[in-house]
C-alpha positions as CSV (number, residue, x, y, z in Angstrom):
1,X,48.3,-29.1,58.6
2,X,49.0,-25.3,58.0
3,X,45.4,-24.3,57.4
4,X,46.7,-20.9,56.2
5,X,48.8,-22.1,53.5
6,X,45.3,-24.4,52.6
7,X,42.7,-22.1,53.0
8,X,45.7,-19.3,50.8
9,X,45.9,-22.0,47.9
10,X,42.0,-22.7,48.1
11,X,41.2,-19.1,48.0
12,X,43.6,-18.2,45.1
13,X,42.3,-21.6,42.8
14,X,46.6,-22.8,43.3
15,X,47.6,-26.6,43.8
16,X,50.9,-28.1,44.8
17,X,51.0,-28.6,41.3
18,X,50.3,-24.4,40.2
19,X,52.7,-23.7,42.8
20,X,55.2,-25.6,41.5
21,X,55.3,-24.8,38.0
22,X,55.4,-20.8,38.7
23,X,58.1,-20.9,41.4
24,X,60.7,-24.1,39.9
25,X,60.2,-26.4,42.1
26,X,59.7,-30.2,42.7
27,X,55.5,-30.5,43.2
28,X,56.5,-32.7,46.1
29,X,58.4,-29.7,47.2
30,X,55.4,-27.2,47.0
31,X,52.7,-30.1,48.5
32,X,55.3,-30.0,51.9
33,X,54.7,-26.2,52.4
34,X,50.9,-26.6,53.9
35,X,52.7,-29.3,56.3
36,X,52.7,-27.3,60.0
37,X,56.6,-25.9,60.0
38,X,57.7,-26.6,56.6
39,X,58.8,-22.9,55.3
40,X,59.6,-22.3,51.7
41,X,63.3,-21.4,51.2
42,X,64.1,-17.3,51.1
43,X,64.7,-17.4,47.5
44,X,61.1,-18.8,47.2
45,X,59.3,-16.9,50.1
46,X,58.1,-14.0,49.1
47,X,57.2,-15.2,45.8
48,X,54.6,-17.9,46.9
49,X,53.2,-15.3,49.3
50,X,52.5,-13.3,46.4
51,X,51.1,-15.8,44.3
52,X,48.7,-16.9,47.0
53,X,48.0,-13.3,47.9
54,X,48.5,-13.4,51.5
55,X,51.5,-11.7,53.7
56,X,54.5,-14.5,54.6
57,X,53.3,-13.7,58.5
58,X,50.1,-15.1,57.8
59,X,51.0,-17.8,55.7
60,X,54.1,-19.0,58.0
61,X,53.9,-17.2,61.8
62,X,56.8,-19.1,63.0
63,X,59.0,-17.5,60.4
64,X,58.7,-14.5,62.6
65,X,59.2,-16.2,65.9
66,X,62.6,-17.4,65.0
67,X,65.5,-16.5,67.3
68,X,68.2,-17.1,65.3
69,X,70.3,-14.3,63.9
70,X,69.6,-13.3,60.4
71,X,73.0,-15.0,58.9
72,X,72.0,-18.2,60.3
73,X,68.4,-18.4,58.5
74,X,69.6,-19.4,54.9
75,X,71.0,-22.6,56.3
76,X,68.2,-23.4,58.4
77,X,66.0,-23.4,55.6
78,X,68.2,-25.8,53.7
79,X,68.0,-28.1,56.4
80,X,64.7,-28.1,56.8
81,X,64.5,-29.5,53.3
82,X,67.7,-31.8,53.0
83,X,67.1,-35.3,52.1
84,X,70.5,-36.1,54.5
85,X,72.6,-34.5,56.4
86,X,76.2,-35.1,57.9
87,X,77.4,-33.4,60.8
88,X,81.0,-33.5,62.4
89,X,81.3,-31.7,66.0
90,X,84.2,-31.8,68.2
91,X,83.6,-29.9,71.0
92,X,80.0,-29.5,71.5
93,X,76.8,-32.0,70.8
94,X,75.1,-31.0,67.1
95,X,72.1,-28.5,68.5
96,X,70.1,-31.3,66.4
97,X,70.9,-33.6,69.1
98,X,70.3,-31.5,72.2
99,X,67.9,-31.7,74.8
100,X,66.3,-28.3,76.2
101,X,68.6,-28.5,79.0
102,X,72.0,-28.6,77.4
103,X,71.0,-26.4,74.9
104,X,70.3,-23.8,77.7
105,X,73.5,-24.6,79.2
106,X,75.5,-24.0,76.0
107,X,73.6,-21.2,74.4
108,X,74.1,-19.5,78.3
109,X,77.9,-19.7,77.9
110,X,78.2,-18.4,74.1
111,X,77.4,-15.1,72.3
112,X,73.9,-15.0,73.7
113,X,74.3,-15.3,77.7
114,X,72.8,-11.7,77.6
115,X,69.8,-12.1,75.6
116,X,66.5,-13.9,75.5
117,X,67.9,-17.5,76.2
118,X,64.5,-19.3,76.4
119,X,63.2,-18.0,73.0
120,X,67.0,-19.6,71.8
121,X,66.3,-22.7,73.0
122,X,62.8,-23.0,71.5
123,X,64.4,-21.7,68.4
124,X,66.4,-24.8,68.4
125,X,64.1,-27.6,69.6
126,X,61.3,-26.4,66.7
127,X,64.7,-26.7,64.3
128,X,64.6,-30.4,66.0
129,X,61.4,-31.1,65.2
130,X,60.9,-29.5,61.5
131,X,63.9,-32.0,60.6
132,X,63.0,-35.1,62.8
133,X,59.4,-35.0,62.8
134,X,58.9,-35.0,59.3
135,X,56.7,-38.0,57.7
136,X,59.7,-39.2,55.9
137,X,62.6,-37.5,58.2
138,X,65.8,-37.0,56.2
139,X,68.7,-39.5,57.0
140,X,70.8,-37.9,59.6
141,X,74.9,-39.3,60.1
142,X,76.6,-37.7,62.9
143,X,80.2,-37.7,64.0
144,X,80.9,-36.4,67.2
145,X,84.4,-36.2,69.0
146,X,84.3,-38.0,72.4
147,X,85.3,-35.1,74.0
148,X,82.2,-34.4,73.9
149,X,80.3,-36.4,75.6
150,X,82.8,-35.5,78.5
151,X,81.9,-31.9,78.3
152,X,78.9,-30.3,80.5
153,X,77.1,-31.0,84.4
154,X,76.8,-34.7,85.3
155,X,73.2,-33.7,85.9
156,X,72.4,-32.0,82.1
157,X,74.7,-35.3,80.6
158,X,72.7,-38.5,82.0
159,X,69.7,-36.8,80.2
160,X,71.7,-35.9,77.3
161,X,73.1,-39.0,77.2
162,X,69.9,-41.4,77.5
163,X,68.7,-38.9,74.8
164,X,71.6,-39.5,72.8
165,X,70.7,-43.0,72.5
166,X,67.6,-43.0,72.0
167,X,68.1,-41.0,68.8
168,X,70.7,-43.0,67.6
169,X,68.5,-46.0,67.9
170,X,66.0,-44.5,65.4
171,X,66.6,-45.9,61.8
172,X,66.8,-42.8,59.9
173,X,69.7,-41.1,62.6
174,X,73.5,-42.8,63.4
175,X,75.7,-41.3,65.6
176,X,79.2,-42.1,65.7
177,X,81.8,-41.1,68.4
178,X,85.3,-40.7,67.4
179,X,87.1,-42.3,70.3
180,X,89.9,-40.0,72.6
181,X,92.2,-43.1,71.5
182,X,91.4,-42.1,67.5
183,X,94.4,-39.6,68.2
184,X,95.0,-36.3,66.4
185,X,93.2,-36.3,63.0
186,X,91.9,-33.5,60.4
187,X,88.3,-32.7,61.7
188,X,90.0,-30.6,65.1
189,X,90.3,-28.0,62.6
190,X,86.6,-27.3,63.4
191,X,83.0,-28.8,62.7
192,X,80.7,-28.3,59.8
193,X,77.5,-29.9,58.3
194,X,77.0,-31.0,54.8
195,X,73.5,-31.0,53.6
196,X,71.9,-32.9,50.5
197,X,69.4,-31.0,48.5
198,X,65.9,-32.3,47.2
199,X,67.6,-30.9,43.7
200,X,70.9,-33.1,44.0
201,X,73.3,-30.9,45.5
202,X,75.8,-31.2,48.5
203,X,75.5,-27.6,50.8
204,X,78.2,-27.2,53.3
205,X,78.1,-25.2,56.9
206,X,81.0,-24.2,58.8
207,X,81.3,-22.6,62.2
208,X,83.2,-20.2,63.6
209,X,83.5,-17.6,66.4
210,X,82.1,-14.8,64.6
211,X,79.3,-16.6,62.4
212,X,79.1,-19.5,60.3
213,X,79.1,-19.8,56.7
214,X,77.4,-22.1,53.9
215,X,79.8,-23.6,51.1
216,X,79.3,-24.4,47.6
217,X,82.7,-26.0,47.7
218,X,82.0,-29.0,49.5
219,X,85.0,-31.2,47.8
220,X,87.4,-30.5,51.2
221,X,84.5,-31.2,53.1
222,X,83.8,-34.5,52.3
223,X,87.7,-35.3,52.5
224,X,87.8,-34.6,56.4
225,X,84.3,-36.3,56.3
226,X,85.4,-39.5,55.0
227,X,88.4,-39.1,57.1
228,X,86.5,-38.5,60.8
229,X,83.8,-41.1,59.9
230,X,86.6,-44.1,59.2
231,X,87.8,-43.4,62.4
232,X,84.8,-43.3,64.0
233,X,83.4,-46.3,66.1
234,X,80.5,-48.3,64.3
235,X,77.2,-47.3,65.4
236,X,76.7,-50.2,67.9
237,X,79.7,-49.8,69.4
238,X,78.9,-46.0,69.8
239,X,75.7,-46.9,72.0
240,X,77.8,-48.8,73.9
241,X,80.1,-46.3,74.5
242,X,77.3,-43.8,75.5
243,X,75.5,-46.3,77.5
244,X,79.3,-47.2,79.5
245,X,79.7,-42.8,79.5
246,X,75.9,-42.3,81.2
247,X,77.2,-45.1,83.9
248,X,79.9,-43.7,84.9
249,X,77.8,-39.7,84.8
């Protein structure tokens, strides 16, 4: 447990319940943010910090540990809460998929090959974890272009690979691979995530060379979705295909 957030709520006479009523959120919400990596949302930050009298680096030190640049935060704390989350990649594996190795191969060849790539790749295996290792983890659909799995070192892939399947063997994660012979098809115009809220809502992500973005307007999204996930082999089939693609690695 986060004893800060416990020994905060303790100290200040607040329950899950207080918290909840005086910030506008679920109580089921508020109970989650003495769980060890659970981080209230920005909007919501600064305000339970206040109520509970402490500063946010006490309450939640990994906030401040984070790697990721600053326009990429928002939408990690939406998918640190999302009851599900979709996720189309084409060219790369979803960095919710990654093991520590590929991650540091890929995060060496993009914009941060000059910087502090360990802290990077701890940024993104503690994202791993605050989604996956949840008591009731969020179901997670991926679609992910074949290409793919064709893409990195035969000795980063076998591990990538066996990880691959053992993820997609879990009940709550199915991974689907869009086969080479699927053709052209509307999701090479670039991935994105869509994320469903605790509140109801469908978030959207999309990537690009610059930065990525989060969208309201998730309507086109789900179009491509529907279209890159009929195409997409069933989720038994897709083992198979990863199992046949570690062989041959």
């Amino acid at each position: 447990m986060n004893h800060a957030v416990i020994e905060a709520m303790s100290a200040s006479g607040e329950t899950a319940d207080s918290l909840a009523g005086q910030i506008g959120v679920d109580p089921k919400t508020a109970a989650k943010w003495a769980n060890p990596g659970r981080i209230p949302q920005t909007r919501h930050r600064s305000k339970v910090a206040a109520i509970l009298g402490r500063e946010e680096a006490d309450l939640w030190p990994d906030l401040f540990k984070r790697r990721e640049p600053a326009w990429f935060r928002p939408w990690t704390d939406i998918e640190r809460e999302a009851v599900a989350l979709r996720w189309y990649e084409s060219a790369v594996l979803p960095g919710l998929l990654q093991t520590e190795a590929y991650a540091r191969a890929v995060l060496s060849s993009g914009h941060w090959a000059g910087d502090d790539i360990q802290g990077h790749v701890e940024t993104r295996l503690r994202r791993q974890a605050a989604v996956f290792n949840r008591p009731r983890p969020p179901l997670t659909v991926f679609v992910i272009d074949e290409a793919a799995l064709r893409r990195g070192q035969p000795d980063i892939m076998i591990e990538q690979i066996d990880h691959l399947i053992s993820l997609a063997e879990r009940p709550a994660i199915m991974v689907h691979v869009v086969p080479l012979t699927a053709g052209f098809h509307p999701g090479q115009a670039g991935p994105f995530v869509i994320a469903s809220t605790p509140a109801g809502e469908d978030v959207g992500y999309l990537d690009d060379q610059a930065s990525g973005r989060i969208s309201n307007d998730v309507a086109p999204l789900w179009a491509v979705w529907d279209t890159v996930r009929s195409v997409a082999l069933p989720r038994n089939l897709t083992i198979d295909l990863m199992r046949a693609r570690a062989w041959m690695t």
